[in-house]
N, C-alpha and C positions, 0 to 999 in steps of 0.2 A: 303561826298557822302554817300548816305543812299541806301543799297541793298535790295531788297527785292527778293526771287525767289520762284516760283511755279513750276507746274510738265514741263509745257512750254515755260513760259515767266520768264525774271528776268527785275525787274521796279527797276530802280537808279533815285532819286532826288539826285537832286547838288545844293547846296548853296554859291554862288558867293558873296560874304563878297565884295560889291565895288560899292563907288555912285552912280556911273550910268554904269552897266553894259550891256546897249545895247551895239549892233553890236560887239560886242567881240568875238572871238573866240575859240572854245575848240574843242581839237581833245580827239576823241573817239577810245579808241582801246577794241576790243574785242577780249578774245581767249579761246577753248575748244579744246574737243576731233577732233571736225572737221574740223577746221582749224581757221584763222584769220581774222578779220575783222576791215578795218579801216572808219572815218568817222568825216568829221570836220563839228561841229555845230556853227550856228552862233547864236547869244542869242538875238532874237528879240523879245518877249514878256516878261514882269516882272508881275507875279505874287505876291500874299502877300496869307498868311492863318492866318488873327487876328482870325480868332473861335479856340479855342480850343477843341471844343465836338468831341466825336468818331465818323468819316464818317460810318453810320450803313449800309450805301448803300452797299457801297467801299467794308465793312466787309465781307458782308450777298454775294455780287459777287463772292469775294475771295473763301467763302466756297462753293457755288453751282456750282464752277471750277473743283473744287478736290473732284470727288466722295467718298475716303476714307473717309478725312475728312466730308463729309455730312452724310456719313451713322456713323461716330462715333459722330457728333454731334445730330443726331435725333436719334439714340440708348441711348445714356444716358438721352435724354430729355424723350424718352417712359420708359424709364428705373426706372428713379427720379418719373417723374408722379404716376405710377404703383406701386411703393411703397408707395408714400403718400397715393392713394387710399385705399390702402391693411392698411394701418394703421389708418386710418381713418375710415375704415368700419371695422376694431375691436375693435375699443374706442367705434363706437357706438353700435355695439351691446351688448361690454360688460358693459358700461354704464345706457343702456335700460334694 
């Protein structure tokens, strides 16, 4: 089981290692500061993921979720920018 969590959401894939894992069952328990949650899923769709490339979508959603994260991600990109600039307009003028 694979966890992922953000400031709101936590997303679990589960990998069911088994031929045919329709109609099977899995209970789901949940618990935090708030209390408990139970919830039995039954596996009616199988999926596959043969791509292995990065979901840029998935990625690019993740960060426009978490404001933090978006303002440290577009701070270092004007950050980086600003300096190549800045170093690039002193090669060329000291070059000229």
């Amino acid at each position: 089981i694979m966890t992922n969590v953000s400031e709101k959401y936590v997303y679990s894939t589960m990998t069911v290692p088994h031929k045919d894992p329709r109609n099977k069952m899995v209970q789901c328990v949940s618990k935090n500061t708030v209390g408990e949650g139970n919830a039995t899923l039954t596996i009616l769709e199988i999926t596959t993921n043969k791509t292995s490339h990065l979901d840029v979508f998935k990625l690019l959603n993740e960060v426009l979720e978490r404001p933090l994260l978006f303002v440290i991600v577009l701070g270092t990109g004007i950050l980086i920018g600003s300096l190549l600039s800045a170093i690039i307009a002193c090669l060329a003028v000291k070059c000229l």
